[in-house]
C-alpha atoms as one frame of an Amber mdcrd trajectory, in Angstrom:
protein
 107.063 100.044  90.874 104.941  97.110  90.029 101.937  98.174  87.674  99.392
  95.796  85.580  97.365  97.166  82.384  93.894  97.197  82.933  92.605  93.767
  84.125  88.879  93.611  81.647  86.950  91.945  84.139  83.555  93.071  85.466
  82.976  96.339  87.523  83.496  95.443  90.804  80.196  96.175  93.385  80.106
  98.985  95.499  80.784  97.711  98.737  78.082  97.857 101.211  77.037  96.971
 104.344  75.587  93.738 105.879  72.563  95.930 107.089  72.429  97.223 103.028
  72.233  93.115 101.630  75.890  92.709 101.806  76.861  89.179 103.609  77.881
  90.452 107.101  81.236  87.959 106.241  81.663  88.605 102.676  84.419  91.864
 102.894  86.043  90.469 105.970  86.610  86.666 104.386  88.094  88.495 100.894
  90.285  90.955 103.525  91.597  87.178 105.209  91.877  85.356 101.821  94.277
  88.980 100.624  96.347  88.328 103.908  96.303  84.337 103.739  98.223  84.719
 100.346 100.418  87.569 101.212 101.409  85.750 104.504 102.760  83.025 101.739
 104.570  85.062 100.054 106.108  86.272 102.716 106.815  83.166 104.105 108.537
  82.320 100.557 111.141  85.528 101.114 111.863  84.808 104.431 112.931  80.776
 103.276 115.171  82.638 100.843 116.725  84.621 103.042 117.609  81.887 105.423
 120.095  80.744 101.929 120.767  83.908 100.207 120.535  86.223 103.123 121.997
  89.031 100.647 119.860  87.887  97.433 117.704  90.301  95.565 114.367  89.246
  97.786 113.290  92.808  96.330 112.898  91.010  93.084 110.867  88.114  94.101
 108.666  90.458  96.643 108.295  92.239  93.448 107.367  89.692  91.175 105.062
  87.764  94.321 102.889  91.202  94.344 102.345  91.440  90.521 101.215  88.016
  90.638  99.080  88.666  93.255  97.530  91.946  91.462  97.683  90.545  88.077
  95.639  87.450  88.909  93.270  89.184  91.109  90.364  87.314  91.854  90.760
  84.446  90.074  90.154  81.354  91.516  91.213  78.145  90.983  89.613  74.257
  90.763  89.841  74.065  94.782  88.209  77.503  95.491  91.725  78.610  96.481
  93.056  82.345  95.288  94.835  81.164  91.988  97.834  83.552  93.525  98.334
  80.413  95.898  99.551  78.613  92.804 102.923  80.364  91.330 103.573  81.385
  95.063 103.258  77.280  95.814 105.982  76.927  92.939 108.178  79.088  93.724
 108.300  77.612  97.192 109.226  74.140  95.941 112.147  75.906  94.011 112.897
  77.461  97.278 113.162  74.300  98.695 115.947  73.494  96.105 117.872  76.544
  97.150 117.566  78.419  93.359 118.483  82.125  92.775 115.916  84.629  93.289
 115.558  84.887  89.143 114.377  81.913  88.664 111.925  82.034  91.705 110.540
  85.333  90.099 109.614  83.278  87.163 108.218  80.445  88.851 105.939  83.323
  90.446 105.181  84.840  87.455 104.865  81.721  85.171 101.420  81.983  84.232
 100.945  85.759  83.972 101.250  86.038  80.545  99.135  83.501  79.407  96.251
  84.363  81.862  96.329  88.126  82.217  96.903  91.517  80.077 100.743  91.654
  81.777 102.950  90.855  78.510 106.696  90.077  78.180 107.466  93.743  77.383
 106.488  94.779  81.050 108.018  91.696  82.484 111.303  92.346  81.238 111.016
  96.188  82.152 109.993  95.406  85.641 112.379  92.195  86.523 115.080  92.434
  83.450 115.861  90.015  80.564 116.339  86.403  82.176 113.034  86.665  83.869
 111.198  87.886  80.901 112.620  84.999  79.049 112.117  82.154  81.636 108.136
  83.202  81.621 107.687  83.230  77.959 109.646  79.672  78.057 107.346  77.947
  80.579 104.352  79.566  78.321 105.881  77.865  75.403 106.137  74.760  76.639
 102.916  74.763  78.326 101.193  75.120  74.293 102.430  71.771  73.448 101.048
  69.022  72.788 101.218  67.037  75.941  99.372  63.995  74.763 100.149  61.056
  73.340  98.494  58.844  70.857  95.663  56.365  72.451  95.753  54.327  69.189
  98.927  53.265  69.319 100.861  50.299  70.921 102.875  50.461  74.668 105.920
  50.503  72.373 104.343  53.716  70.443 103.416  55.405  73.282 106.761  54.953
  74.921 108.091  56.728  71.570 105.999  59.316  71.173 106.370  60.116  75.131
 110.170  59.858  74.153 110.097  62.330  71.471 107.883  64.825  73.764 110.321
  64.611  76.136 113.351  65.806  73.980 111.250  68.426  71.977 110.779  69.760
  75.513 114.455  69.667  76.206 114.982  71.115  73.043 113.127  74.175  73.400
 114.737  75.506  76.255 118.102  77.307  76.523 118.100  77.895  80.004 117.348
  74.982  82.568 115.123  77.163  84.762 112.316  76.790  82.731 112.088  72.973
  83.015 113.028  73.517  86.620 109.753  75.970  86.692 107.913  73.675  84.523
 107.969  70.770  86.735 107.721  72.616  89.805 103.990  73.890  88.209 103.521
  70.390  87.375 104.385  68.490  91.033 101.883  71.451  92.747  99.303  70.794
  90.172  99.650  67.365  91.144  99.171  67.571  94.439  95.585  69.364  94.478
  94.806  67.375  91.569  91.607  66.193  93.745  89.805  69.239  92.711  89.642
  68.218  89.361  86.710  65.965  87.379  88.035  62.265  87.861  88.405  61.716
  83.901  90.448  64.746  84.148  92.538  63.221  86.964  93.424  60.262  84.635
  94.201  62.074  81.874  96.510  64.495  83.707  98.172  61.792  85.936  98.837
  59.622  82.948 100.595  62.452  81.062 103.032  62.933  84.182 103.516  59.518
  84.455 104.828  59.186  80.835 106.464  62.787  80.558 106.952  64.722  83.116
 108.263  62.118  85.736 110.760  60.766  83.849 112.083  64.247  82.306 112.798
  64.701  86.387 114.656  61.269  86.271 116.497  62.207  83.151 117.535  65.512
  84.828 118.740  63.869  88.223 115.879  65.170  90.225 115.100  62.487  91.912
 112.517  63.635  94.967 110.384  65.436  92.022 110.269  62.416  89.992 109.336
  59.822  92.940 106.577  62.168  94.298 105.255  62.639  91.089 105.323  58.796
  90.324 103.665  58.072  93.872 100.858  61.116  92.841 100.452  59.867  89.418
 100.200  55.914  90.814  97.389  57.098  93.241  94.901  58.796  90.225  95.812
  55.739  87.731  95.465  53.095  90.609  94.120  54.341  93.430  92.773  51.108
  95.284  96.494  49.172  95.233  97.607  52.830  95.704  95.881  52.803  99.198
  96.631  49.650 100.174 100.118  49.987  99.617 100.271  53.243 101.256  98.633
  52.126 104.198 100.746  49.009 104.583 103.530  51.265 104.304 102.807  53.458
 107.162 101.465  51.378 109.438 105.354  49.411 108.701 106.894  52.758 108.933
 105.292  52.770 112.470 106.385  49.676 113.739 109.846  49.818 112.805 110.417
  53.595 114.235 111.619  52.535 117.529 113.934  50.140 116.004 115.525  52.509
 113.025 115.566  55.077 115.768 117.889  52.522 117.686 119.951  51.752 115.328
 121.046  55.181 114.413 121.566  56.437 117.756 124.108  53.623 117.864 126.035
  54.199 114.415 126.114  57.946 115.478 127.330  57.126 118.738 130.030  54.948
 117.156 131.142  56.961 114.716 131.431  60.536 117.560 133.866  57.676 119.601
 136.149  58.080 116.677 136.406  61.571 115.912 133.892  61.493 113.390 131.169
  63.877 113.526 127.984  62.575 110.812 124.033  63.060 111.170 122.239  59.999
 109.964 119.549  60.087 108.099 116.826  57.491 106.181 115.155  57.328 103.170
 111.727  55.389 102.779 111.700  54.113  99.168 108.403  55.705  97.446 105.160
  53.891  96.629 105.559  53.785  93.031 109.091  51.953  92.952 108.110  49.447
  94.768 104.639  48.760  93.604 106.689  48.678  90.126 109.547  45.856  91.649
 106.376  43.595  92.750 105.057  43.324  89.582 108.328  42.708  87.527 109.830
  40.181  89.966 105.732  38.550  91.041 106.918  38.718  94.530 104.739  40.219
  97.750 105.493  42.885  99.643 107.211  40.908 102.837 109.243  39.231 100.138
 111.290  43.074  98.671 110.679  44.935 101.871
């Protein structure tokens, strides 16, 4: 059984009835925003299943629903039920296929440091990897994740450097970057809800941390999305005229790409070999980055 100490929080209101003062809309819209986040965690177990058909999805129900308890109604920057958040996390590490352990921490991430759950009940409720994969992320989430404005690029770089290994250092199971920067790519992408010096400061700190820790690990989508997200709150105007150029290229060529691998796919099934074909479009970032180190325009790399 899932159980949560005493949340300290405010009496809640008797509820009433629209013809009493209540809003006619206000019980029915917290009923929908309850189901909206449920519905996502259901949808997270069910994209489990489909790789671990015969995985503990008890566990990560489990851990989804004392998220959703524990954090209540808390709300974060967008307006959005902050439950949204770990469940958003642990759907990215769904994405990579992980075990249902880690997902359980990824849902659970941020219980510790924002609600009266401990450790003590995590690790009676989902066992001893679990317990120890929150208390990592909460670690690592009370460092220091600045670096020094009064130094020199080459400073910076060194300081971002030695973040980067302390990080690496401070972890004894890989799960808990894996978690970390899975909380840092969704935090990225509803960054907008955020104060814009807030947005800077944020973006910069993935920029010089957190994407290359992905690079160093190998995880290459995560670091080029965070890149492109961090490129578009540092520079956002040749951020959206790079991105438009992009797509409106993207466009044109479709037919063309589309061609081209109907015909490699077609030649390779005429002898015996069975392959799918697939494209990658390289991300903003990388090639905003090649323009500027070689001085050449867009038509000229791409």
């Amino acid at each position: 059984m899932v159980t949560v100490p005493t949340l300290h929080r405010d009496p809640a209101p008797t509820p009433r009835t629209a013809g009493s003062g209540e809003p006619a809309n206000g019980l029915a819209e917290a009923a929908d925003r309850e189901l909206h986040v449920r519905r996502r965690l259901e949808d997270l177990v069910e994209t489990i299943s489909e790789y671990l058909p015969n995985g503990n999805l008890d566990l990560v129900r489990r851990a989804g629903e004392l998220a959703i308890v524990a954090h209540g109604d808390e709300r974060r920057k967008s307006g959005e039920p902050y439950a949204l958040h770990p469940i958003a996390v642990g759907a990215i590490l769904a994405r990579m296929q992980l075990d249902p352990e880690t997902i359980a921490g990824a849902l659970l991430h941020d219980v510790v440091e924002d609600t009266p759950v401990d450790s003590a009940q995590i690790e009676r409720e989902f066992g001893p990897r679990v317990a120890r994969l929150v208390d990592g992320v909460t670690k690592l989430g009370r460092l220091p994740w600045t670096t020094d404005d009064g130094g020199g690029a080459r400073e910076k770089t060194h300081q971002a450097e030695s973040l980067r290994k302390m990080f690496l250092a401070m972890v004894d199971d890989i799960g808990v970057v894996l978690i970390k920067l899975a909380d840092r790519l969704h935090n990225m992408r509803t960054l907008a809800a955020l104060p814009l010096d807030k947005q800077r400061k944020i973006a910069q700190q993935t920029m010089e941390i957190y994407a290359p820790l992905a690079n160093r690990l190998g995880i290459w989508p995560f670091k080029s999305e965070l890149e492109d997200l961090s490129f578009r709150y540092l520079d956002p105007e040749p951020f959206a005229a790079l991105h438009d150029e992009l797509e409106k290229r993207g466009r044109d060529s479709a037919p063309y790409l589309e061609g081209v691998r109907t015909e490699v796919t077609a030649a390779l099934r005429a002898g015996g070999i069975e392959a799918e074909i697939t494209g990658r479009a390289k991300h903003i970032f990388s090639i905003y980055r090649k323009m500027k180190r070689t001085q050449r325009s867009l038509d000229e790399i791409y």
